[in-house]
C-alpha atoms as a printed R data frame, in Angstrom:
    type eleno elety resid chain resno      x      y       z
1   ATOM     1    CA   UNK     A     1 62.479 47.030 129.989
2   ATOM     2    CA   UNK     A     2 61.912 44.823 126.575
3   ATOM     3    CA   UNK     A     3 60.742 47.027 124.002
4   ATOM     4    CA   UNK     A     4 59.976 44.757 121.340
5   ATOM     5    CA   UNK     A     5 59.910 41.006 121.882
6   ATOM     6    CA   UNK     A     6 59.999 38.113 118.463
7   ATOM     7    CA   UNK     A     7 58.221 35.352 119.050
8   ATOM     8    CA   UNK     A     8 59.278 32.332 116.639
9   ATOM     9    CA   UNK     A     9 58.036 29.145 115.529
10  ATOM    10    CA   UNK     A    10 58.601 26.431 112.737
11  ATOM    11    CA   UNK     A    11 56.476 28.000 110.175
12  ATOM    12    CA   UNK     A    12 57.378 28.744 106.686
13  ATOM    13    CA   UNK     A    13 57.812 32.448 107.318
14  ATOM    14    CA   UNK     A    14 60.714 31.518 110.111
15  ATOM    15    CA   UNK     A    15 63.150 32.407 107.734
16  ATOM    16    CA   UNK     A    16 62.271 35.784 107.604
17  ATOM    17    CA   UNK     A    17 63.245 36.299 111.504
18  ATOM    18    CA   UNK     A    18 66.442 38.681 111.125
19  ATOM    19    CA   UNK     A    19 69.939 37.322 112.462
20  ATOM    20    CA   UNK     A    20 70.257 37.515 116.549
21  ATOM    21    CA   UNK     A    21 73.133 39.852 115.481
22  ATOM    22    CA   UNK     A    22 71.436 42.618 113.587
23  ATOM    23    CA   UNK     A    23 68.822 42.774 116.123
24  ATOM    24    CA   UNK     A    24 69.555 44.983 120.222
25  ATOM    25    CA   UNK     A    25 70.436 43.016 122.718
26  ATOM    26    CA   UNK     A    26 68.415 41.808 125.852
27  ATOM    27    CA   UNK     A    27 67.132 43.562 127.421
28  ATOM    28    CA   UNK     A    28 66.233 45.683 124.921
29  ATOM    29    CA   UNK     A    29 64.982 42.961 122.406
30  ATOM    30    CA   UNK     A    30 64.158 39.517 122.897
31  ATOM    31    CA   UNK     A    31 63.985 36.706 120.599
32  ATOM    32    CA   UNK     A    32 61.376 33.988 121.834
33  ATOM    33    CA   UNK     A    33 61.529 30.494 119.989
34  ATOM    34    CA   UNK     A    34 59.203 27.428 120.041
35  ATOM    35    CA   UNK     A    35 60.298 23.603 120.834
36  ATOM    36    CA   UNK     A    36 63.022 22.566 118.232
37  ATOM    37    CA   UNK     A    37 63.789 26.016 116.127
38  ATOM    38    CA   UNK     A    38 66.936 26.368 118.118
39  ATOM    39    CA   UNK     A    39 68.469 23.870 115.372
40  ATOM    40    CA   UNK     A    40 67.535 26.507 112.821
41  ATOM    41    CA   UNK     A    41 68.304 29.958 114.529
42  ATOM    42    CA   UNK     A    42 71.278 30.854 116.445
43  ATOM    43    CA   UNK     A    43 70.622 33.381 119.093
44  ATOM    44    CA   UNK     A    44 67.532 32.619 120.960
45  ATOM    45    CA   UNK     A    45 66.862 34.385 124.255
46  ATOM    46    CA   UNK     A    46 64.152 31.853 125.483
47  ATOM    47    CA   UNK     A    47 62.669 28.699 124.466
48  ATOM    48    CA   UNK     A    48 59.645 27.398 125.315
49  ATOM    49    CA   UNK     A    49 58.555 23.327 125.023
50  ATOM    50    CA   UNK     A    50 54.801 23.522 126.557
51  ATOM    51    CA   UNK     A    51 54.412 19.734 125.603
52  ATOM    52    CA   UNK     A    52 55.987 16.549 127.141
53  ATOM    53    CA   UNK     A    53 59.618 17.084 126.922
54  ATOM    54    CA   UNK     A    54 59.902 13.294 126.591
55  ATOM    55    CA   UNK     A    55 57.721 13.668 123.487
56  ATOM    56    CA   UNK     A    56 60.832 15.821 121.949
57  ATOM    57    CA   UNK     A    57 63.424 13.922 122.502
58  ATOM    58    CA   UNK     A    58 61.772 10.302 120.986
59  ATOM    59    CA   UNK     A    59 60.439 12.212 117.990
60  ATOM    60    CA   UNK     A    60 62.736 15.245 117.483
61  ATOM    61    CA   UNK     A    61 65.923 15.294 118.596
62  ATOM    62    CA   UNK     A    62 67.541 12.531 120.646
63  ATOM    63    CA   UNK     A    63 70.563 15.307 122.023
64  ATOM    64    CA   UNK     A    64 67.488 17.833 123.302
65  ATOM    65    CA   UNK     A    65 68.489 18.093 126.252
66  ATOM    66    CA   UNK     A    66 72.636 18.490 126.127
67  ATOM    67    CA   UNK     A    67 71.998 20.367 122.979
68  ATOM    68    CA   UNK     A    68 69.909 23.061 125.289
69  ATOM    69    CA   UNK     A    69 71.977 22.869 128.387
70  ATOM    70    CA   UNK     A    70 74.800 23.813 126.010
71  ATOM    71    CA   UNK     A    71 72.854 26.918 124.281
72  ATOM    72    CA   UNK     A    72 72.495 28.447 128.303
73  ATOM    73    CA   UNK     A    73 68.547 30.081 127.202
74  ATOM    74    CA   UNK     A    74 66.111 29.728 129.963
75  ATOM    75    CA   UNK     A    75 63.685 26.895 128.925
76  ATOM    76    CA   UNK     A    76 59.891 27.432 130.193
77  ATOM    77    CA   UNK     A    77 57.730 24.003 130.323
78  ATOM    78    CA   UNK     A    78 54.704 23.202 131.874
79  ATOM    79    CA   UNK     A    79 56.362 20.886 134.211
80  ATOM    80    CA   UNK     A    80 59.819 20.703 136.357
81  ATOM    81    CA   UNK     A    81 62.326 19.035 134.663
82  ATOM    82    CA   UNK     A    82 65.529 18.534 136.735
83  ATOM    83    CA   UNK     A    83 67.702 17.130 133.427
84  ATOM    84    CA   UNK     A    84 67.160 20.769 131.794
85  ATOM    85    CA   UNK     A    85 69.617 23.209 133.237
86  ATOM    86    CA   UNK     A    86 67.866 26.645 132.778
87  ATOM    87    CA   UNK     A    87 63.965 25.059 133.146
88  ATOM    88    CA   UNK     A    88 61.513 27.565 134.192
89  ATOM    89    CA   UNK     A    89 58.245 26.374 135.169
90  ATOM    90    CA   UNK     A    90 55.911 28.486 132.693
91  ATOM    91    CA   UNK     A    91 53.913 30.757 135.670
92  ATOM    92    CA   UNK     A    92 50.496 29.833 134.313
93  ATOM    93    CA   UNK     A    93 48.680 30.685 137.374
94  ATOM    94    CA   UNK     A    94 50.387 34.575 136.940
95  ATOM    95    CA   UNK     A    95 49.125 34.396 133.261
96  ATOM    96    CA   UNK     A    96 45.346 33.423 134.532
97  ATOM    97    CA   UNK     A    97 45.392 35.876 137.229
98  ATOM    98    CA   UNK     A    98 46.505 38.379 135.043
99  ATOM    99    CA   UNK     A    99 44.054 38.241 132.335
100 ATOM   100    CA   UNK     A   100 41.340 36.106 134.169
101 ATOM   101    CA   UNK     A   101 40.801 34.034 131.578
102 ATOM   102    CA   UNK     A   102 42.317 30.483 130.580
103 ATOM   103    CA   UNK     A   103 42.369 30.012 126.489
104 ATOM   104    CA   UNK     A   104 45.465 28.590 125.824
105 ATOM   105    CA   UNK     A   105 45.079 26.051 122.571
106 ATOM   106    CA   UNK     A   106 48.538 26.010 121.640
107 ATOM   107    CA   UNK     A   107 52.456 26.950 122.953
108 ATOM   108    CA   UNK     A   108 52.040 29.797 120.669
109 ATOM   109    CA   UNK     A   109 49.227 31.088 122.912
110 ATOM   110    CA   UNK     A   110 51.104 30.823 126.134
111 ATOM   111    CA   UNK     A   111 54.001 32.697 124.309
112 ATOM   112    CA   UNK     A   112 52.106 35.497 123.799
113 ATOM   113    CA   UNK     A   113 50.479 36.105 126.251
114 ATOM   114    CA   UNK     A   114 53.161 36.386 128.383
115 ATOM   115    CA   UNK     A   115 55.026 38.376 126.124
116 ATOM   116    CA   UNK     A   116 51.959 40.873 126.566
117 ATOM   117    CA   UNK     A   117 52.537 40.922 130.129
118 ATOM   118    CA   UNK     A   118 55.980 41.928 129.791
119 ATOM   119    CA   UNK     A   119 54.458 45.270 128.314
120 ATOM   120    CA   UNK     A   120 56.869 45.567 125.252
121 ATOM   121    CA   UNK     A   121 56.455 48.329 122.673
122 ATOM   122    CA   UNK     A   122 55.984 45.864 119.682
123 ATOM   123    CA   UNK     A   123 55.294 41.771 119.166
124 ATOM   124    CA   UNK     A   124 56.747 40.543 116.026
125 ATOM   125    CA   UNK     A   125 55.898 36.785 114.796
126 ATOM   126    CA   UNK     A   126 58.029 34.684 112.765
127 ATOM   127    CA   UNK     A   127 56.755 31.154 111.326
128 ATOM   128    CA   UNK     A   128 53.424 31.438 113.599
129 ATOM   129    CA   UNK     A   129 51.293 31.120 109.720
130 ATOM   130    CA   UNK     A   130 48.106 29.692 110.908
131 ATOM   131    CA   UNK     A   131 48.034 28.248 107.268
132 ATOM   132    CA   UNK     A   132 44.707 27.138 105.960
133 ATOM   133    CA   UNK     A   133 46.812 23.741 104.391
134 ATOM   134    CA   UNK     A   134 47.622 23.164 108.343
135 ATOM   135    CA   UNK     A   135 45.454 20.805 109.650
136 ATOM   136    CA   UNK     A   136 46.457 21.558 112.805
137 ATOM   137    CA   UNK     A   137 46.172 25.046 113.060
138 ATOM   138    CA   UNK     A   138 43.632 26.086 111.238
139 ATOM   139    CA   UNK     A   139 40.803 23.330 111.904
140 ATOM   140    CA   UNK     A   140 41.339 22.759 115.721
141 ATOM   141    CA   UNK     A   141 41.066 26.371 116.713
142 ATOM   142    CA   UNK     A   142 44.544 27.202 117.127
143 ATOM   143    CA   UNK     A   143 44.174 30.103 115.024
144 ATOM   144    CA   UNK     A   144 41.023 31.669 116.723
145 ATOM   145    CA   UNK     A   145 42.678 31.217 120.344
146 ATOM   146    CA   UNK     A   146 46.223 32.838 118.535
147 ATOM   147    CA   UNK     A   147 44.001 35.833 117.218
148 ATOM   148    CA   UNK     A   148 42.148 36.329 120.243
149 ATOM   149    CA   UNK     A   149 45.540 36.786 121.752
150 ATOM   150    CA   UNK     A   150 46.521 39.088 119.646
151 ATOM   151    CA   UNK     A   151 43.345 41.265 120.696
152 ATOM   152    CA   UNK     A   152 44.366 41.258 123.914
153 ATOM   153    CA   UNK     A   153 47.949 42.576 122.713
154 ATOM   154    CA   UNK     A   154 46.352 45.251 120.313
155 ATOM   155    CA   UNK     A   155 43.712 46.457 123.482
156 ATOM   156    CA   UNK     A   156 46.906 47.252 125.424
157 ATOM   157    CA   UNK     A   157 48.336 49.338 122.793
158 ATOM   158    CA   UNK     A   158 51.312 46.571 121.993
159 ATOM   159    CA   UNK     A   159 52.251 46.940 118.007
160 ATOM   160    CA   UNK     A   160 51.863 43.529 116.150
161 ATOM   161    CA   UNK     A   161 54.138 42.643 113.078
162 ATOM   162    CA   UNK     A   162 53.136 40.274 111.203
163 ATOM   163    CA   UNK     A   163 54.545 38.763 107.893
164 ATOM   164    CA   UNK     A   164 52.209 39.347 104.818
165 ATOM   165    CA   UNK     A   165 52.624 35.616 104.043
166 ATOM   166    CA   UNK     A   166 51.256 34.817 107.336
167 ATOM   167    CA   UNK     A   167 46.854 33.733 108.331
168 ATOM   168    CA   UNK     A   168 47.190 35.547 111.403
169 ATOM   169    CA   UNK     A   169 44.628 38.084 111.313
170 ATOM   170    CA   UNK     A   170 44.191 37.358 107.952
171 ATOM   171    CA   UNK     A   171 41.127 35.578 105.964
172 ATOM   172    CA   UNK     A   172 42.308 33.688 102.590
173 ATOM   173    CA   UNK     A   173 38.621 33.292 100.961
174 ATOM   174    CA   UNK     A   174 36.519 36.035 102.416
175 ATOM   175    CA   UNK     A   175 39.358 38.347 102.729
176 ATOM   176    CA   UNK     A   176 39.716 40.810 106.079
177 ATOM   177    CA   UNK     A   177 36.639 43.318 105.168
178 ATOM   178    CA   UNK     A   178 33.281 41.070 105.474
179 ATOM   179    CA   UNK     A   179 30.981 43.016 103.168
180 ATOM   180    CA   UNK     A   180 33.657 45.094 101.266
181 ATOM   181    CA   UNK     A   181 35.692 42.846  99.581
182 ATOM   182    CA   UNK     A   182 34.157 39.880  96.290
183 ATOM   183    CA   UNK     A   183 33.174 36.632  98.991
184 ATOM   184    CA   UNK     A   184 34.935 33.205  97.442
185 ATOM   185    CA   UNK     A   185 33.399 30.331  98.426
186 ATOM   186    CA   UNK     A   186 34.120 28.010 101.417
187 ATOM   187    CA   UNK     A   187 33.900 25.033  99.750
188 ATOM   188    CA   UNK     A   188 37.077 24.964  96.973
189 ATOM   189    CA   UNK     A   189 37.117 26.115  93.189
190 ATOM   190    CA   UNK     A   190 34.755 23.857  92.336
191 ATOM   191    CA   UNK     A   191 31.917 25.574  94.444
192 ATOM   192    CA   UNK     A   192 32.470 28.736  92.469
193 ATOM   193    CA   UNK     A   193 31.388 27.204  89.149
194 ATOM   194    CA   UNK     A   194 27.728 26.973  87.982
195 ATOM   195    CA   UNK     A   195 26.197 24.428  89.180
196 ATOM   196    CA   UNK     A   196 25.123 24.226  85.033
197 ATOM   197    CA   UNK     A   197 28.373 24.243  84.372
198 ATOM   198    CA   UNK     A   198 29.813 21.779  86.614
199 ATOM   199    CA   UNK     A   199 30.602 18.592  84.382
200 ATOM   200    CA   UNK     A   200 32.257 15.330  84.793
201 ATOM   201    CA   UNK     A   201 34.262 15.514  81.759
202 ATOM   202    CA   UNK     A   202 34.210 19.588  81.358
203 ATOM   203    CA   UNK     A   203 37.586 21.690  81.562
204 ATOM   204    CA   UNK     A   204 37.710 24.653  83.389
205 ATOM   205    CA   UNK     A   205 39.222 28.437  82.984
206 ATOM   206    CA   UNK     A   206 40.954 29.954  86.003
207 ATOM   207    CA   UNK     A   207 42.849 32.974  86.712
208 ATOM   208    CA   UNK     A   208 44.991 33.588  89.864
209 ATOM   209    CA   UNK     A   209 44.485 36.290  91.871
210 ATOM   210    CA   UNK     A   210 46.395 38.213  93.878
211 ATOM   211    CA   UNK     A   211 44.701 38.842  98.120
212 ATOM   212    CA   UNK     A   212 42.517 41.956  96.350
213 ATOM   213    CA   UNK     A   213 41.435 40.228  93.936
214 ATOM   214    CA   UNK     A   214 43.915 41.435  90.989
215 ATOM   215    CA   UNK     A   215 44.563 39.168  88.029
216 ATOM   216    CA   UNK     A   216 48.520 37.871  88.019
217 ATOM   217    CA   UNK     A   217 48.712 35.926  84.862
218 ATOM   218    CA   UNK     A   218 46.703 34.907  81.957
219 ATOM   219    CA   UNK     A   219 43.591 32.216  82.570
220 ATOM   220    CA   UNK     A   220 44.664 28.510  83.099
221 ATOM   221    CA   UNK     A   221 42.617 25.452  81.741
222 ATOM   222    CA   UNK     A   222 42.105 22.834  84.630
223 ATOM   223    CA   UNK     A   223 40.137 19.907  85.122
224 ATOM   224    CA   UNK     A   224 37.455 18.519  87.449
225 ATOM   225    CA   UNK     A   225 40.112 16.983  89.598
226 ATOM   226    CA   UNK     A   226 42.177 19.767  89.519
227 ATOM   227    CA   UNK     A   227 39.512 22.217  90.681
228 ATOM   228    CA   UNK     A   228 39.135 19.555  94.091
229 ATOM   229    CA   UNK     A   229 42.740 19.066  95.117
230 ATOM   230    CA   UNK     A   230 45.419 20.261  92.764
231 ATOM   231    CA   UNK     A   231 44.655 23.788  92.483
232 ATOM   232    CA   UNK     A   232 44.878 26.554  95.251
233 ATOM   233    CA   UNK     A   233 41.563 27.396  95.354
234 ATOM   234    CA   UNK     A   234 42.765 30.649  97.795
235 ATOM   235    CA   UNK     A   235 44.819 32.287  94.745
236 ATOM   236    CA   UNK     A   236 42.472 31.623  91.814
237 ATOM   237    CA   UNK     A   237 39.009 32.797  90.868
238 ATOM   238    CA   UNK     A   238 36.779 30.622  88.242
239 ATOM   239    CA   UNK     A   239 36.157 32.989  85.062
240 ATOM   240    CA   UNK     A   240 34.263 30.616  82.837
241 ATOM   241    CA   UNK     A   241 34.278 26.916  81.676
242 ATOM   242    CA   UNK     A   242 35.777 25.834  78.315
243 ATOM   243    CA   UNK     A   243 34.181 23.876  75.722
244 ATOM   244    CA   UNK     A   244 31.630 21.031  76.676
């Protein structure tokens, strides 16, 4: 039986992922890795490539395909691929009939939810961030059908680990307690000034902010422009405008 099962993608947090080598061996614990992470972590127990394998090896990596046969992992796609070695057809109709439902909006998704149905003790992710500066991810739903996942995981009493620097499961403006934690605007920095105070010319004073809502450093004077696109409006709070 697999106790505890990482599943890892290209994210920033990937690099958090312990070596193959200081984690137990399969069966025990298995290390799960998305389309080309194989070029950045040694070890991997099974790769999955949900999209057109073609698609990898024109934009990715033109040796995909000896480069895999040579690793020896078991590669799940959504298709039959007779070049691939070790290609298992991901069992989608098992997943469906398992859960009865079909919400898949990424690889990620399919990743975990078969990892659920191998009933480990514990899920950890690795690079799945769900960052709000990821088009991608975050506007196109792949985070909601990630978390709802994850529900499913938590209702069968499966542990989730989850790096702090990660979205999953995690709000950046509103933070994780609706009515309990200071609401920050949807809109960017500039929504949280005045509208009396919001000026053209004006300069602004902001102070980062750690995820409660703690001050880090001392106030920073920004500008207009900064407060649309060159300041993180997720770790800063507007305190007051400076000057006219």
């Amino acid at each position: 039986m697999t106790e505890h099962i990482v599943l890892l993608a290209l994210g920033p947090t990937w690099y958090q992922c312990p070596r193959r080598n200081l984690l137990p061996k399969s069966p025990e614990c298995e290390v799960w890795g998305i389309n080309t992470i194989y070029r950045n972590y040694a070890g991997l127990d099974k790769l999955f490539m949900m999209h057109d394998v073609r698609t990898e090896i024109l934009l990715n990596d033109y040796n995909f395909i000896n480069t895999v046969n040579s690793e020896g992992f078991p590669v799940y796609t959504a298709g039959n691929y007779d070049a691939l070695k070790n290609n298992v057809v991901f069992p989608i109709e098992e997943v469906i009939s398992e859960f009865q439902v079909g919400f898949f909006m990424n690889s990620l998704t399919y990743m975990i939810a078969y990892a659920i149905m191998q009933n480990p003790k514990r899920i950890s992710f690795f690079g799945i961030d769900m960052r709000p500066d990821s088009q991608y991810e975050w506007h196109v739903n792949e985070k909601g059908c990630i978390e709802f996942w994850c529900g499913v995981a938590v209702s069968r009493k499966i542990k989730l680990e989850i790096p702090k620097e990660s979205y999953v499961l995690r709000r950046a403006m509103t933070g994780s307690f609706y009515g309990f934690h200071p609401r920050k605007g949807p809109d960017g920095l500039v929504y949280m000034v005045p509208v009396c105070d919001r000026r053209k010319y004006g300069r602004y004073k902001l102070t980062p902010i750690d995820d409660e809502g703690n001050e880090l450093a001392d106030p920073v004077i920004v500008t207009p422009k900064s407060l649309v696109g060159e300041v993180d409006q997720n770790t800063c709070v507007y305190v007051g405008k400076v000057g006219n």
